[in-house]
N, C-alpha and C positions, 0 to 999 in steps of 0.2 A: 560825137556823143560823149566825149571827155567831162562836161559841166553837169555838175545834177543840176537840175529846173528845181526849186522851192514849191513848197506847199502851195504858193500862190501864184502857180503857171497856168497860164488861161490853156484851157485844154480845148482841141479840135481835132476834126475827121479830116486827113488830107488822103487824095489818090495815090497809090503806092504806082511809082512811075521807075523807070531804068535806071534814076538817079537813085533810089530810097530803097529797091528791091530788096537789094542785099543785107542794108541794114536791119530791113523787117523782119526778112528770116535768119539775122542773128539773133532776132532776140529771143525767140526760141531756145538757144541753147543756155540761154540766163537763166531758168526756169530749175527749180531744184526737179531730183529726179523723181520723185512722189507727183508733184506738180505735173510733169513731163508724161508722166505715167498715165494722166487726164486728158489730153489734147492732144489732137496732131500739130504739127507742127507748123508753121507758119507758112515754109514754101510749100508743102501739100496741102494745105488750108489756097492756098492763091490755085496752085495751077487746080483743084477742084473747083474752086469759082469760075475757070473761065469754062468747064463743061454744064456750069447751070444757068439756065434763065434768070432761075430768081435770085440768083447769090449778089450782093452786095457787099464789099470790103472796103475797106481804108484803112490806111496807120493813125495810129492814136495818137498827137501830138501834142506836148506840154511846152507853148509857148514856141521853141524853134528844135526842138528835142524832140526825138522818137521814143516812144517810151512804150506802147505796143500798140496793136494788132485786134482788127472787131473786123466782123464777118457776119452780116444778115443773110437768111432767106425771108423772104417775102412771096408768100402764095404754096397752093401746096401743090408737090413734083413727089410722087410714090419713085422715080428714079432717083430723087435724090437720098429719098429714106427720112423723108419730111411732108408727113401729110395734114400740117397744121397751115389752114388756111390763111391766117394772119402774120403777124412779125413773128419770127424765132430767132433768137441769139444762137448761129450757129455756134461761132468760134468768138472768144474772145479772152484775151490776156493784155497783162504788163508787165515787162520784163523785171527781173528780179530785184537788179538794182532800183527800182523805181516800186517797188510795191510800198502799202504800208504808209504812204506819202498825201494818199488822199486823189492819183488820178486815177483808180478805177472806180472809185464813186462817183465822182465828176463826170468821167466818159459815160455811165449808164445814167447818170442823169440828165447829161445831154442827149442822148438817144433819145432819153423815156421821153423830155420834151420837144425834140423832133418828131417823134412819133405822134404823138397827142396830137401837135397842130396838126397832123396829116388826117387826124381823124381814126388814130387807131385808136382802140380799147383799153388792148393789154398788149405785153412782148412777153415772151416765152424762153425760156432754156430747158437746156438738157444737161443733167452733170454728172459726173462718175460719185458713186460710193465709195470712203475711204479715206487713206492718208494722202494728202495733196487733195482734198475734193473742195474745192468754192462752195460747196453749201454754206457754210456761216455767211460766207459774204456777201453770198444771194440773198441768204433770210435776211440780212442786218437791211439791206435794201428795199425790203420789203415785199421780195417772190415770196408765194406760200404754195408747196407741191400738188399739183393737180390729181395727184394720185395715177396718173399714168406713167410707164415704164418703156424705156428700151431696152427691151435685152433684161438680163439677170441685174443690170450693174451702172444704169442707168435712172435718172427718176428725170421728169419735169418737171418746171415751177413756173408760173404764172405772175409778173408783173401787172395791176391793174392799177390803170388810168382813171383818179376819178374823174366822174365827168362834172362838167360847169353847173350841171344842178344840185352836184353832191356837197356845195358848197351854202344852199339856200337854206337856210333858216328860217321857218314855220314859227310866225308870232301869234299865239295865240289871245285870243281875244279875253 
């Protein structure tokens, strides 16, 4: 992971495997501590996926570069402390060197259009309040907070899909 990837590194989901494990939860420690102070961390992010059903993970790759870290639940598990029935962005980050670059835009716009074709609505997060909180970066993406809360120190925000008829245009006669 010596080479930055440029602005225009195609970005993808790859399986974090024995070989990439270790890098993944490096990147974690890339994270300033305000940032750090928002998320767990990557290797507790992974070994929490494998006690859920619905958790879904990969590493975030720009081109041939690992750059971070996305973590779905899908369906709702009251054991996981997720009871929203459709997509939720459990976890997701990029490492510090890599922020600012344009691949955590890219990464949730690949999601949101995977998501879509699959016939989802909307995707969901959850994010701390404060210094290090992703809300700007959610709002500039276009989540707007559902007004639900976890905790004192948490909110949701609601990604929504339009759909294929929010694009029809009513000609009037």
């Amino acid at each position: 992971m010596s080479e930055l990837p440029s602005k225009s590194s195609s970005i993808s989901f790859r399986r974090v495997t024995a070989k990439t494990v270790w890098d993944v939860c490096c990147l974690s420690e890339t994270l300033s501590d305000a940032q750090r102070s928002m998320i767990a961390d990557n290797g507790s992010s992974i070994a929490e996926a494998h006690f859920s059903e619905n958790a879904w993970f990969r590493a975030v790759y720009a081109d041939e570069t690992i750059v971070g870290f996305i973590m779905l639940h899908i369906g709702s598990d009251h054991d996981d402390g997720i009871e929203y029935p459709g997509a939720f962005l459990w976890r997701f980050m990029i490492g510090g060197r890599f922020q600012r670059l344009g691949f955590g835009r890219a990464a949730i716009e690949l999601l949101a259009r995977d998501l879509k074709f699959r016939g989802f609505q909307e995707l969901r997060v959850g994010y701390g309040i404060g210094e290090g909180s992703p809300e700007p970066f959610y709002s500039s993406l276009g989540f707007v907070p559902t007004g639900r809360k976890y905790g004192e120190e948490e909110l949701e925000a609601a990604l929504k899909f339009p759909s294929q008829h929010d694009d029809f245009v009513e000609l009037s006669a």
